[in-house]
N, C-alpha and C positions, 0 to 999 in steps of 0.2 A: 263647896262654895269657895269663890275665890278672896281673897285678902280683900282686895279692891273694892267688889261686892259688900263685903263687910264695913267698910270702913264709909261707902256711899250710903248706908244703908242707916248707919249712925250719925251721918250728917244730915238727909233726910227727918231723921225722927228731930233733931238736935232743931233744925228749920220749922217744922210742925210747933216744938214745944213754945220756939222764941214766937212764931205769930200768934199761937194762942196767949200768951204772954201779953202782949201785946194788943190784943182784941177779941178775951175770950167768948165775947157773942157771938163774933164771926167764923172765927177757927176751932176745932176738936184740938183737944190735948191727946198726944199720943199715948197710947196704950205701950203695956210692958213690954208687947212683942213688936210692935210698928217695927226698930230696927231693924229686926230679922225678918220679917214680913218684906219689908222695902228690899232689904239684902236677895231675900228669896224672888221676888219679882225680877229684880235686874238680873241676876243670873240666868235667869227663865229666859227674858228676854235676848241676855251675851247669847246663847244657845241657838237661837232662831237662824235662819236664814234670809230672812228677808227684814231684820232688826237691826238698830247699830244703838250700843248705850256708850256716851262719849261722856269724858270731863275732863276738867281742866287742873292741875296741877301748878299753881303758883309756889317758887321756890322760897324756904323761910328768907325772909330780910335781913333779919334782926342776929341773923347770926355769921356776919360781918366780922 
């Protein structure tokens, strides 16, 4: 699995916990493995040939 994978895959779960947070009526709370679950999907996905998993990297600010 790749670095990237991992780290979308934590931000994923990171996004799941803040709306359940947020409205737990409406949203599940991630489970222990959601990270690596979502890690493991996207990589599934990079693999494909007929898939594109894309994101965006915004550079820190704050470190000016």
């Amino acid at each position: 699995m790749t670095t990237d994978a991992s780290m979308l895959g934590r931000l994923a779960a990171d996004l799941m916990r803040l709306h359940h947070e947020f409205d737990p009526s409406r949203f599940i709370a991630p489970a222990w493995r959601t990270a690596a679950r979502y890690a493991d999907f996207l990589e599934a996905q990079r693999l494909r040939d007929d898939a594109i998993v894309a994101s965006v990297h915004y550079p820190d600010t704050d470190s000016r």
